[in-house]
C-alpha positions as CSV (number, residue, x, y, z in Angstrom):
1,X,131.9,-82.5,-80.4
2,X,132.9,-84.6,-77.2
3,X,130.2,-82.5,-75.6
4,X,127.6,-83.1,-77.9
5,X,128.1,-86.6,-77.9
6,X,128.3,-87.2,-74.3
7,X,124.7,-85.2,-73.4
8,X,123.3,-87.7,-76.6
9,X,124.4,-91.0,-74.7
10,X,123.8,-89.1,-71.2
11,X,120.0,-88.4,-72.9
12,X,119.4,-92.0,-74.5
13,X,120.5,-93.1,-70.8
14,X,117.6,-91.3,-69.3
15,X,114.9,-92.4,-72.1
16,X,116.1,-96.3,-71.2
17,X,115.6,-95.5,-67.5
18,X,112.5,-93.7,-68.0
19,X,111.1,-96.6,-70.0
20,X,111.8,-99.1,-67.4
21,X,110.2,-96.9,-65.0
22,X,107.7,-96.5,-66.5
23,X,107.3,-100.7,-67.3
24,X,107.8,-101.8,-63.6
25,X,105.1,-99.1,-63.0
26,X,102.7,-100.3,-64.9
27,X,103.3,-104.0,-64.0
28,X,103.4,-102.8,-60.3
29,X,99.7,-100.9,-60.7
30,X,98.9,-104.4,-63.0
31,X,99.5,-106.4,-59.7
32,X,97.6,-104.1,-57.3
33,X,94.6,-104.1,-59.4
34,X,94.5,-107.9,-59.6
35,X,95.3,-108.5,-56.2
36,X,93.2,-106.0,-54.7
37,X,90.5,-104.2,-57.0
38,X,89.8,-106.2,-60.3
39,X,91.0,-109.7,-61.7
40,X,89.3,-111.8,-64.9
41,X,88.8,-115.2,-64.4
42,X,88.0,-118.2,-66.9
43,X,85.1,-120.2,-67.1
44,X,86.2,-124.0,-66.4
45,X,83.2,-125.6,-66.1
46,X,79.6,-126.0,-67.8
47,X,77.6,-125.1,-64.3
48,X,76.8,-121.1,-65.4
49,X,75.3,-122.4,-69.1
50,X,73.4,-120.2,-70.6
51,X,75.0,-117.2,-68.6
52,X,78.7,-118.3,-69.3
53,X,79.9,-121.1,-71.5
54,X,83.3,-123.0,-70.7
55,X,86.2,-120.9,-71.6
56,X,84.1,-117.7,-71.4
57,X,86.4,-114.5,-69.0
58,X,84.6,-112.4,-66.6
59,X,86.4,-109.5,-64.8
60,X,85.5,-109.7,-61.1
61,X,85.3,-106.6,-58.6
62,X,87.4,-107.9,-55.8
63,X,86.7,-104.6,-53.5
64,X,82.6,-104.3,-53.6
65,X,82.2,-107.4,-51.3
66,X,84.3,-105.5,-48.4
67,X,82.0,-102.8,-48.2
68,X,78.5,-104.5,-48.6
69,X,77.1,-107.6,-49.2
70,X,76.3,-109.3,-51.9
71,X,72.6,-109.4,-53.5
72,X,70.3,-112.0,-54.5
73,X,71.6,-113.2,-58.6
74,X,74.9,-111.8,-57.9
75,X,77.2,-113.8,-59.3
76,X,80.0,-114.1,-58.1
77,X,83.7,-116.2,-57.7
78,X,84.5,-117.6,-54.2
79,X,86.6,-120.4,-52.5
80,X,84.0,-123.1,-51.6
81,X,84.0,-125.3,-48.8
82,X,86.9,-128.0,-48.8
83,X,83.4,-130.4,-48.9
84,X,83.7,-129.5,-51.9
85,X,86.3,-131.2,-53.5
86,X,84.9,-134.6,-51.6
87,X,81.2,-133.9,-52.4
88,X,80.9,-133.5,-48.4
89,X,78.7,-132.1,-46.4
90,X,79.0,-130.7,-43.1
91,X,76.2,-132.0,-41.7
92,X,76.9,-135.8,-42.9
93,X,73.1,-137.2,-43.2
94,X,72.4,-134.1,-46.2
95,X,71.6,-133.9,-48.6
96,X,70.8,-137.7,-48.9
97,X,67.7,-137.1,-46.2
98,X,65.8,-134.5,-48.9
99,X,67.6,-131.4,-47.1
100,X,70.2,-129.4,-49.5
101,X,73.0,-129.3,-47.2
102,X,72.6,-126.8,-44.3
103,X,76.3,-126.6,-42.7
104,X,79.7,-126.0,-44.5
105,X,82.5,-128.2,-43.7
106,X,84.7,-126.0,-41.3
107,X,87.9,-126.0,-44.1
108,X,87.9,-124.1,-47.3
109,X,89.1,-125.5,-50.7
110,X,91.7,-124.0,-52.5
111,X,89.7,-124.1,-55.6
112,X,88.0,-121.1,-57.0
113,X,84.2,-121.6,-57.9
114,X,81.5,-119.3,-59.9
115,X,78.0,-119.5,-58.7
116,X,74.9,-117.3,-58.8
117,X,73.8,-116.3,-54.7
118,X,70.5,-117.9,-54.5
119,X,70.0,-117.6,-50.6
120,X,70.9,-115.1,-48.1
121,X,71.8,-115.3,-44.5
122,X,68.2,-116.0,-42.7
123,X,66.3,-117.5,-45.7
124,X,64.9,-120.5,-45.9
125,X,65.0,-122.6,-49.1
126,X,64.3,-125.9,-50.8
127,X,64.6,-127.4,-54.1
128,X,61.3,-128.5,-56.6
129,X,62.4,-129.3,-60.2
130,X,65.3,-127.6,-59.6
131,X,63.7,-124.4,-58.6
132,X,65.1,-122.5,-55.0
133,X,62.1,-121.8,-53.3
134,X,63.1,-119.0,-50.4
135,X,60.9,-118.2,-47.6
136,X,57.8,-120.8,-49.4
137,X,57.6,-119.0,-52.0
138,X,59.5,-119.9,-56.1
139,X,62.2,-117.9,-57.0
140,X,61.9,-116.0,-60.1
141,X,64.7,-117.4,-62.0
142,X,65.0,-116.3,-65.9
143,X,68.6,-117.5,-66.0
144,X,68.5,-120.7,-65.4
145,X,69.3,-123.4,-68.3
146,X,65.5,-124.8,-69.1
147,X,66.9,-128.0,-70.7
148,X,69.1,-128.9,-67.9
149,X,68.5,-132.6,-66.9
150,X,67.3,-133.6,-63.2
151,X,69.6,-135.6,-61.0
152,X,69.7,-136.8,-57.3
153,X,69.7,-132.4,-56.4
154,X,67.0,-131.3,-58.3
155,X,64.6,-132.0,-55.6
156,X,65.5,-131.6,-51.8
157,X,62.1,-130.8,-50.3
158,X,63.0,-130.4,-46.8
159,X,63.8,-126.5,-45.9
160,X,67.0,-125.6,-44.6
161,X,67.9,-122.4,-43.0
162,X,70.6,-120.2,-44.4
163,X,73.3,-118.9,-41.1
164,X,74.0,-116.0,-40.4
165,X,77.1,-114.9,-42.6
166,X,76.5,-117.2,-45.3
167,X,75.2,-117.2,-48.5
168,X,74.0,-120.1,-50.8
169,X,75.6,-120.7,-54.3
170,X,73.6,-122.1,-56.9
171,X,75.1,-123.0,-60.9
172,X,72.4,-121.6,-63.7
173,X,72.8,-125.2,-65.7
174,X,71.2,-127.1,-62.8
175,X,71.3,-130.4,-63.6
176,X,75.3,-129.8,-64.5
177,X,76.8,-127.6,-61.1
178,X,78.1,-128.8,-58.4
179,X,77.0,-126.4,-55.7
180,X,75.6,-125.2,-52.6
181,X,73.2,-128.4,-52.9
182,X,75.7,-130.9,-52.2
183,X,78.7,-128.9,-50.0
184,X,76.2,-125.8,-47.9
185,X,76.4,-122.3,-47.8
186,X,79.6,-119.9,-48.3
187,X,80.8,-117.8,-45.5
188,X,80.8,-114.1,-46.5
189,X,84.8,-114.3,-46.1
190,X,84.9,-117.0,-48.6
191,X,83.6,-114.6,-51.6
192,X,86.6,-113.3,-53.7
193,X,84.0,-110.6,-55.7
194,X,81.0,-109.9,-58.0
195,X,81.9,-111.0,-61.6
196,X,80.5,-107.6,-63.6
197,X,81.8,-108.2,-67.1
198,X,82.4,-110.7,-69.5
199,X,84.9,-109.6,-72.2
200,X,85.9,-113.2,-74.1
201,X,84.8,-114.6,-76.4
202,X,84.1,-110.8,-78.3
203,X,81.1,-112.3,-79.5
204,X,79.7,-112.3,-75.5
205,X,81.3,-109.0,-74.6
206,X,79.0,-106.6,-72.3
207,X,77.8,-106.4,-68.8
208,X,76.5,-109.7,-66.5
């Protein structure tokens, strides 16, 4: 009987240690995913309406951006500039002279920002009506909000060059974001990943 009862406790030891093995592994394989190949994020701001409302969550693929870089209406979650936070510009003169700001400020903000890529490294681009016009010629832009109001961004006539490296953010709710406009182009090492999925509110589950 002593036996019996001692391989019972010795075999409810090894289910508890198992368990907790099997916890810290998942938690462990929870981290790595997060911090290297997927994390969701949560909409804090009105700038991606009608794409994303505020409160929305959209996974992000944290790896695709080391291997390639991202395409035209990606969109995708980055640190901005630290301009940014101060609604500076790099180049101080823009985008007050009817340029959108050309040159990041050399910091980055701690902040993490969700923007559509409207300009790639090379392009040119200006702003009508709150349209990106790249190279001369109007961006096709089905996304964008079409009752968003005009403010002192909507029109910054004056081409800018995008750098090399650097790609320029643009909010689907014009009249609402805060963007590439006001603080300049993103450095490719700024980009955290391509938001792929939206899975809150279940109403707005599915692919982006």
């Amino acid at each position: 009987m002593a036996g019996l009862k001692q391989k019972r406790e010795k075999s409810t030891a090894n289910s508890l240690i198992e368990f907790v093995v099997i916890i810290a592994v998942a938690l462990g394989l929870a981290i790595v995913i997060q911090a290297f190949l997927v994390k969701p994020y949560r909409i804090p701001s009105p700038s991606m309406v009608p794409t994303l409302d505020v409160g929305q969550r959209v996974l992000v693929n944290r790896i695709g951006t080391h291997f390639g870089d991202p395409s035209r209406g990606d969109v995708v979650v980055f640190k901005p500039p630290a301009g940014a936070d101060t609604h500076e510009c790099g180049i101080p003169s823009e985008p007050e002279d009817g340029h959108a700001c050309a040159k990041p400020t050399a910091k980055r903000s701690s902040s993490n920002f969700i923007k559509r890529v409207i300009g790639l490294p090379g392009d040119t681009l200006y702003v009508r009506n709150n349209r990106a016009y790249i190279n001369g010629k109007p961006l096709n832009e089905p996304y964008i909000n079409k009752g968003t109001g005009c403010d002192n961004l909507c029109n910054l006539p004056k081409p800018i060059t995008i750098p090399p490296g650097h790609f320029f953010m643009m909010g689907d709710n014009r009249g609402e974001s805060d963007d590439s406009r006001d603080w300049g182009p993103v450095p490719k090492k700024w980009i955290i990943g391509k938001a792929f999925f939206t899975y809150w509110p279940p109403n707005r589950i599915g692919t982006l």
